[in-house]
N, C-alpha and C positions, 0 to 999 in steps of 0.2 A: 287492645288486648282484652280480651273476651272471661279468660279463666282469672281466679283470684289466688294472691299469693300470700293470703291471708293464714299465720301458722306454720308454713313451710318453714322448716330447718336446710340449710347449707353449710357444708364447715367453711366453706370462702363466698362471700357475695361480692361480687365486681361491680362499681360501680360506675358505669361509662364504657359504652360501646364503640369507642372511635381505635383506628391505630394501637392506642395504650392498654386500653382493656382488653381488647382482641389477644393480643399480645401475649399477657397476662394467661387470658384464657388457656391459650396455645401448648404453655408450659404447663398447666395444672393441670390440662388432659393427657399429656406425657405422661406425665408423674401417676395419672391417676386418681388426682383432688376432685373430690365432690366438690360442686360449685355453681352458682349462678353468676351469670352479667345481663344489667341490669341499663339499660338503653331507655331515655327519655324520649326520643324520638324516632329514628332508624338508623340502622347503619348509613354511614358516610353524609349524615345530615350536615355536619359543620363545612365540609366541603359542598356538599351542592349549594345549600345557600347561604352560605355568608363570605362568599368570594364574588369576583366580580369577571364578567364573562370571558375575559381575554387571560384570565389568572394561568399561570404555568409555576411549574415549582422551580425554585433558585438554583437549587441543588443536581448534578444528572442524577440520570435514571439509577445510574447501576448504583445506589445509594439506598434505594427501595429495600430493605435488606427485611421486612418483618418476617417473623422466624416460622422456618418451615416456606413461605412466600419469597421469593429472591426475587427480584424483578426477571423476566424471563424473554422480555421484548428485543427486534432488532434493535435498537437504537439505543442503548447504555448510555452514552454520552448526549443523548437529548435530555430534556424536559417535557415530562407530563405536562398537558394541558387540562384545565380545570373538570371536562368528563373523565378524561381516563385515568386520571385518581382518585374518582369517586368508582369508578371500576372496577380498579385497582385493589379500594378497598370492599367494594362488595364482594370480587370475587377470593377475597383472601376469607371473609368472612363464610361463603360455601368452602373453603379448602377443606376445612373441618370439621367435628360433631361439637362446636358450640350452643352450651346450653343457654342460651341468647331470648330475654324475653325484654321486647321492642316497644313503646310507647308504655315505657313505667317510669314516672316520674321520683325519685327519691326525696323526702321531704324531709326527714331526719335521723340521726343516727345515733343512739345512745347506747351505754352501758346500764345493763342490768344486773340486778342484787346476784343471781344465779352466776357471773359472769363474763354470759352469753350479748351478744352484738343484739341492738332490737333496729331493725331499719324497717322506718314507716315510709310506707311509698303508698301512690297511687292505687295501687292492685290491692290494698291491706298489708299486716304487718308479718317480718316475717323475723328469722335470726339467725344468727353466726356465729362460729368462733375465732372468726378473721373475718378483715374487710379491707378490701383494696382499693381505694379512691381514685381514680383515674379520669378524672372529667376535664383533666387540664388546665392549663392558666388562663383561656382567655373567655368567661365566661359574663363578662360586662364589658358594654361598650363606652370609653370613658371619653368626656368633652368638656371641655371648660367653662367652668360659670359663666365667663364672657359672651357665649353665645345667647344667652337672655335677653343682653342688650345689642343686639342684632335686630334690625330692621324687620315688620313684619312681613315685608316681601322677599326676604330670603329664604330660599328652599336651603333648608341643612341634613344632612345628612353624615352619617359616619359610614368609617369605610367599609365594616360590617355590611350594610349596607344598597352600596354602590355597586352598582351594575355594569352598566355603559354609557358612555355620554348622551346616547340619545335621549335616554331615562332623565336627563336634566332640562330644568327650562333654556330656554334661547338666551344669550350673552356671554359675559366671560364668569370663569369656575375661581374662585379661590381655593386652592388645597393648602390647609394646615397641618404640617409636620411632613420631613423631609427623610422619613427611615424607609422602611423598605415597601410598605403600603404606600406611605403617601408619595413617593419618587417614580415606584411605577402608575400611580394613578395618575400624577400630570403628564405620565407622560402618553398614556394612554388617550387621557384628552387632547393633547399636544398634537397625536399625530390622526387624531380625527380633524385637526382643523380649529379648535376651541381656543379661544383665549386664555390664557392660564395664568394666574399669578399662584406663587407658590411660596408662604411660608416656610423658611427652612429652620434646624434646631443642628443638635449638634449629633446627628448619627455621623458614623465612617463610613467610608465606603471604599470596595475592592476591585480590581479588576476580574472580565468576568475570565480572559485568556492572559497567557505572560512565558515567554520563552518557547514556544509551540503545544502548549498543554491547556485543558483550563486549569485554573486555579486551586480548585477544591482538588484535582488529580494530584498538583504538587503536595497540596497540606496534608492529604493523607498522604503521601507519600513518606513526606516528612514527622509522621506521628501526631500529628497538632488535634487530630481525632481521638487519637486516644489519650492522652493527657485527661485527669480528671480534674475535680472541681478544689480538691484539696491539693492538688500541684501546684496554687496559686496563693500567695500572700493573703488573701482579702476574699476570700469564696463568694460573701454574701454579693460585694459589689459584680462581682461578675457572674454573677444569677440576674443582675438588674441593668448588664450591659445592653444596649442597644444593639439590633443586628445591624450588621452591614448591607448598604444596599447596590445592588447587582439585579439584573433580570436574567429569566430563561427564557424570555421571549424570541421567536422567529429562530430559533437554532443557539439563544444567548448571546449578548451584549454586556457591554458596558451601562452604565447609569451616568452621565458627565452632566449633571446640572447648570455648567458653566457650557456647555453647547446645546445645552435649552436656552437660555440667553438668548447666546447668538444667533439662536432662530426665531428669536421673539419670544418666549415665556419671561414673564417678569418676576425674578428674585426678589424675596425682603427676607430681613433677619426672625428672631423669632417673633413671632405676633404676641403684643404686650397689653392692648387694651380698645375696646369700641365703646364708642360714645356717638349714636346717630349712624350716622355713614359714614362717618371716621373711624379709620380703624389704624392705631399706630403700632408700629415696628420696632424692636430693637434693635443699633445701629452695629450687629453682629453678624452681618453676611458674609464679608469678606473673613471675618474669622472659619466663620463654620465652612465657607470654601475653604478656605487653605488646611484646617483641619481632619476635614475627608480627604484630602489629598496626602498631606503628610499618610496618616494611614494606610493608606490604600501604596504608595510607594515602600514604606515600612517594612509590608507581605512584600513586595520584591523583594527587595535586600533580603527577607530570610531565604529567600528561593534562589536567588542569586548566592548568598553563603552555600546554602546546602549542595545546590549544583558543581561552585569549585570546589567543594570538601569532599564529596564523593568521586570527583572526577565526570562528571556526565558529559555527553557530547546535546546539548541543548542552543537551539538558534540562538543568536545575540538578539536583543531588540532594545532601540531607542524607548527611553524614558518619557515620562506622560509631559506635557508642554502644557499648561495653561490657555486655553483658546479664547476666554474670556476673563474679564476682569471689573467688578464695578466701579462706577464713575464715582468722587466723589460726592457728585451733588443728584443723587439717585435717592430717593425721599425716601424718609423712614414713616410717611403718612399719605393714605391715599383716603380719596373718597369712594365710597362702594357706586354712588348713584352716578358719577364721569366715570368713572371705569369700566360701567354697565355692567357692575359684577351681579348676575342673578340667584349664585347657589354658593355655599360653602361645603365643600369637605374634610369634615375633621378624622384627620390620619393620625389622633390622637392616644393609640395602644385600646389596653384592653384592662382591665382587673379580673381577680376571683371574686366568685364568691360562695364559700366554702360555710355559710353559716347553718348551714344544715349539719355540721358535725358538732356533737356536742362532746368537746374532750379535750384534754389541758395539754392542746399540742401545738397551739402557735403563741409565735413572738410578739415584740408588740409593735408591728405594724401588720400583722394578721397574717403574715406568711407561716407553713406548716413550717416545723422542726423537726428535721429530719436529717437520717445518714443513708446518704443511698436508700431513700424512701422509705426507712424504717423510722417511725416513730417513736417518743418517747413510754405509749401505751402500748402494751403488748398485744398483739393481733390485729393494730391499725398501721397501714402500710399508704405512701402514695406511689403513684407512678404517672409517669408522662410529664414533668415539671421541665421547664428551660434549666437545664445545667444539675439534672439530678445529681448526675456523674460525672455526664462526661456533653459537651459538643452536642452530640446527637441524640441526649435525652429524650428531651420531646419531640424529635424528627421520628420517622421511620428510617434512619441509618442508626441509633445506638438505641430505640425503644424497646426493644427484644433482648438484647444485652441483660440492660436494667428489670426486666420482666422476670428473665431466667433468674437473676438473683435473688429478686424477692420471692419467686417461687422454692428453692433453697431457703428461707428462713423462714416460709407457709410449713416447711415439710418437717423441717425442727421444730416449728412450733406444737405444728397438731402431736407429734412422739413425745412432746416432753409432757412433764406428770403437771398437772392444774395448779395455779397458784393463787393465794390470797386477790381478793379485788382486787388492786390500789385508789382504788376512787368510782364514787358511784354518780353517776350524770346528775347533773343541776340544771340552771338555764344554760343555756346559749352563748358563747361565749358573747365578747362584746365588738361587734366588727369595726374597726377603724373608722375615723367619724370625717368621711370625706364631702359632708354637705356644702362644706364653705369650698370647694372647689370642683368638683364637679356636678353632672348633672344628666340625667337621658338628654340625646337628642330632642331638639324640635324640627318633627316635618312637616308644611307648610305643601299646602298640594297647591 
């Protein structure tokens, strides 16, 4: 970006050009709101690169709901594949006059004495009377200090990442962590032919069809979409639930980890420690299988209630059967150098990192406080967060929802009359001190 944005006033800067902010945008042009959004790299960057080339989304189509953009394709009931959600989202991004300025990076965000919002960014400084943070959760790629002590001949990579299995050296793949990255990444190596051992942990998992529907058809049907985040006993823990994993792969599937087995991928519990070419297992497999199973049967039964309570005329179908089962004498310690494992994938999630905001609005494990993305500072907003609200927070099925609301407290804000400071920026807050457990990958060419 060529011009400077050095001095510019906006009464809303957006921070993050993906889904969320776009979103964001969409409503504040409705409305009317003076505004910038502010893109670190380009539109639909997280999508073209840091998926992996076979990527489809879990979710169907007709799910796509970003406002004003409904998904508009023949096929509702498929899954995008990893171009035409980057498509998808380029072309929702021409839908409209988004005032969209592309390769600014945001370095810091403070209050000043006057106020007004001062956001330092690459272009020069500029300010606000609102700010809408929208850059999402998964902006670190997180991997366990364990990996240090991994062999120098290991290619490591996180799933950020990974590409395709050609992209790895020749032998067999470990993948670590069994949620919805690492399940369809083995399996994706799985049905290139690759050896695969797969750490597993304790995600659930669902079916992807059940009684002639898919799945996500029944749960909306049944409301489970819209239910928010405060319907639930314990909000925070179900901000930090695990998703379930499922694919959209080939028209969508099931995930059965226990018929990876039986076609040769090798199961262990969670991965607990390396020393050399030893690397040991916790002897939790058979739990964490039976655990995603429980789950994933669980969703029946509610689908099965709701079907006889309503009366529906829905096909019967026989119940999931166990296909595999581990032995008990299936080791909880392998060697990497007999197993000719050459690469690791760590499917190990993601963190923020949000330390560019300077403002007394997280807890103390560094997550924003918020109600429905409204902060405890007045004119600092987030959007796009897993479980703002509801389910589809941070999807493109409820980000627009959550958009249009916070646009509604943009537009009370700017009418209502100015108020005392309440606080004037300092350092930085203090970010969660995660050194004793994780760490960047290391790649090894």
């Amino acid at each position: 970006m060529e011009r400077t944005l050095e001095g510019l006033h906006r009464t809303v800067v957006v921070v993050g050009g993906g889904q969320a902010g776009l979103s964001m945008s969409f409503h504040l042009v409705q409305r009317g709101i003076d505004h910038i959004v502010l893109e670190r790299e380009r539109v639909g960057h997280e999508w073209r690169t840091r998926r992996w080339d076979s990527f489809s989304l879990v979710t169907p189509n007709w799910q796509c709901l970003l406002p004003g953009f409904p998904y508009k394709g023949d096929d509702p009931h498929g899954f995008m594949v990893k171009d035409q959600i980057t498509d998808y989202i380029e072309a929702y991004a021409k839908s409209f006059d988004v005032p969209l300025a592309e390769g600014v990076e945001v370095r810091r965000l403070r209050r000043t004495s006057s106020g007004r919002f001062a956001v330092e960014t690459s272009a020069g400084t500029l300010t606000a009377d609102q700010v809408v943070a929208a850059t999402g959760p998964y902006q670190v790629s997180l991997v366990p200090r364990m990996g240090e002590r991994l062999p120098e001949r290991i290619r490591q990579i996180h799933a950020a990442d990974y590409r395709n299995p050609g992209a790895l050296p020749e032998g067999a793949v470990l993948v670590v962590g069994s949620g919805q990255s690492g399940a369809q990444i083995a399996e994706d190596l799985h049905l290139a032919g690759r050896r695969v051992h797969l750490a597993t942990g304790n995600a659930p998992r669902v079916a992807r069809f059940y009684r002639g529907r898919d799945v996500v058809d029944w749960l909306d049907d049944m409301g489970h979409y819209r239910r928010s985040v405060e319907d639930f006993d314990d909000p925070d823990s179900v901000r930090l639930r695990t998703n379930h994993y499922v694919t959209g792969r080939d028209g969508g599937r099931d995930i059965d980890l226990r018929a990876f087995a039986a076609a040769g991928m090798r199961l262990h519990g969670r991965m607990e420690s390396v020393s050399g070419e030893t690397v040991r297992f916790d002897g939790d497999l058979k739990a964490n299988l039976d655990s995603a199973d429980r789950v994933s049967e669980s969703i029946k039964d509610a689908i099965d209630a709701y079907i006889g309570a309503a009366g529906l005329a829905a096909p019967t179908e026989a119940r999931y059967t166990p296909v595999w089962e581990p032995a008990n004498e299936d080791p909880t310690v392998i060697d990497l150098a007999a197993e000719e494992i050459a690469a690791v994938v760590w499917c190990t999630g993601f963190g923020q990192d949000l330390r560019w905001i300077e403002a007394p609005v997280f807890n103390g494990r560094g997550y924003p406080v918020h109600r429905r993305g409204v902060t405890p500072v007045p004119g600092l907003y987030f959007l796009g967060l897993p479980w703002q609200w509801t389910w589809g927070s941070g999807r493109f099925s409820g980000v627009g929802a959550d958009a249009g609301f916070l646009a509604e407290r943009i537009a009370a804000h700017a009418a209502a009359p100015a108020l005392d400071v309440p606080w004037i920026a300092g350092p930085p807050p203090a970010a969660p001190d995660r050194s004793a457990e994780w760490t960047a990958p290391r790649t090894i060419a």
